[in-house]
C-alpha distance (Angstrom), angle and dihedral (degrees) to the residues before:
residue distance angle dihedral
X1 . . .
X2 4.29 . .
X3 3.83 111.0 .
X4 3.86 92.0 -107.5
X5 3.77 101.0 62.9
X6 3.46 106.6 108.3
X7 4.21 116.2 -159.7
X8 4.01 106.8 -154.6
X9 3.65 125.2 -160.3
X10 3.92 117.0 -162.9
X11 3.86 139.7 174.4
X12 3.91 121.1 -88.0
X13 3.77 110.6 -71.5
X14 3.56 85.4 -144.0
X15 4.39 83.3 85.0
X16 3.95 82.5 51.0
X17 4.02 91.4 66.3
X18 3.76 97.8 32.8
X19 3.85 82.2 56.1
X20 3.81 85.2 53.1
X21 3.68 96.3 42.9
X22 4.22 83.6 48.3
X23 3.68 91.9 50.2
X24 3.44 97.8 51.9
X25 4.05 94.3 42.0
X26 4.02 83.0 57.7
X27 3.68 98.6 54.6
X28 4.03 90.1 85.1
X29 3.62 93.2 38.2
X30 4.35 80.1 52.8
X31 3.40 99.8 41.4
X32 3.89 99.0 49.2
X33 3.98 87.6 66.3
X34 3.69 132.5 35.9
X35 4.51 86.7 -150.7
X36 4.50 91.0 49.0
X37 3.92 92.4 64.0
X38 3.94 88.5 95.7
X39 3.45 77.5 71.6
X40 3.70 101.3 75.5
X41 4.07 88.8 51.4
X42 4.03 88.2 78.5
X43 3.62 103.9 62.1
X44 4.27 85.0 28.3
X45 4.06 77.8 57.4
X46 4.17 99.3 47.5
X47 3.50 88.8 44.0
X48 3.95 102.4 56.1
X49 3.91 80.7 34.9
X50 4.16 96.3 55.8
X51 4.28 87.2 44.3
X52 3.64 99.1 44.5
X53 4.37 104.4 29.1
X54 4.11 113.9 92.3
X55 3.43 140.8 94.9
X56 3.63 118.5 -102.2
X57 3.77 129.2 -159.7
X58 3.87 153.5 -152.6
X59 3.86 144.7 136.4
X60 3.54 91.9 -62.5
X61 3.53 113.1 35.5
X62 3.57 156.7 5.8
X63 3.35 110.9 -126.0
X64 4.41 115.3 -155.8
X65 3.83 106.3 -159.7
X66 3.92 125.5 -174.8
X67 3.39 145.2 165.1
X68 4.06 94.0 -62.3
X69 3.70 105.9 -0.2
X70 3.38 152.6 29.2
X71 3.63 141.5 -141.9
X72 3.77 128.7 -149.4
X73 3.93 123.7 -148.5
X74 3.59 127.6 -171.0
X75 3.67 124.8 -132.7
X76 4.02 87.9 -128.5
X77 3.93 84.3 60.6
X78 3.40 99.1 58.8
X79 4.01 122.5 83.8
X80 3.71 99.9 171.7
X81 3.48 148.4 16.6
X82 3.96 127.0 -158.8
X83 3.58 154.5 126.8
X84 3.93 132.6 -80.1
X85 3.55 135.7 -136.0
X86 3.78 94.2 -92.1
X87 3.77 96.8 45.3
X88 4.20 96.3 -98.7
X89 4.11 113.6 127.2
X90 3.49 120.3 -115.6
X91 4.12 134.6 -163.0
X92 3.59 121.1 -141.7
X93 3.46 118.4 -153.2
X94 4.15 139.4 -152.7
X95 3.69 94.1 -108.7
X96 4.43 86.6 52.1
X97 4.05 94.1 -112.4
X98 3.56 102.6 137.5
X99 4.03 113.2 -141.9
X100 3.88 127.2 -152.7
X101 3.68 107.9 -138.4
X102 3.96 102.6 -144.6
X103 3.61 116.3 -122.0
X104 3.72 100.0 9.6
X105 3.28 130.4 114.7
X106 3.41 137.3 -156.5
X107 3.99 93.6 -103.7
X108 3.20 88.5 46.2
X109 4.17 90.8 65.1
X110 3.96 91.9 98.2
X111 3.53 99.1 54.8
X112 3.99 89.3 47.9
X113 3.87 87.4 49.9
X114 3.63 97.6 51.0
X115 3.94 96.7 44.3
X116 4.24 80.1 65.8
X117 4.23 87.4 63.3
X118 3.77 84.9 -107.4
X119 3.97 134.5 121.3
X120 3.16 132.9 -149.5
X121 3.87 126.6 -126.9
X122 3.66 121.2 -82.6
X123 3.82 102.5 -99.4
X124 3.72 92.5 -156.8
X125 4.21 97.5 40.6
């Protein structure tokens, strides 16, 4: 794997399309008042939110994307890598913050791993 593939991990798309199917069940609600169109900003909001949020990831970094934003992390930075309780993956880093990586799970923890150009240990050697 070349240093500049990038492996991306993102939210269901299913959100995407019931952000659509929200939108467009708003537009009557919207239209039936000039002071309700602030309305149609929430599912306008989840649905730019479930296309652009993840964590994406390659030799050098991890990048954290959400809604507006993003935030880079080093491989240096990070000390460990693991599940939660409920299943979601988290990044520990060298100064002890821990760091949810959007999007990934826990299962998902190998893929992330080997989209660095690292392996993991051989569980059963």
């Amino acid at each position: 794997m070349s240093s500049s593939d990038t492996v991306r991990f993102r939210h269901n798309q299913a959100i995407l399309a019931a952000a659509i199917i929200a939108f467009i069940g708003a537009l009557p609600l919207a239209g039936a008042r000039w002071y309700l169109l602030p309305v149609l900003l929430v599912p306008l909001a989840v649905g730019v939110w479930a296309w652009r949020a993840g964590t994406d990831v390659d030799a050098r970094e991890l990048r954290l994307r959400a809604l507006v934003g993003q935030r880079r992390i080093s491989w240096d930075r990070v000390v460990e890598l693991a599940p939660d309780a409920r299943g979601r993956a988290v990044a520990r880093l060298d100064d002890g913050q821990a760091v949810l990586l959007p999007a990934v799970r826990g299962a998902d923890l190998p893929r992330l791993v080997e989209a660095t150009g690292q392996t993991l240990p051989d569980a059963a050697g």
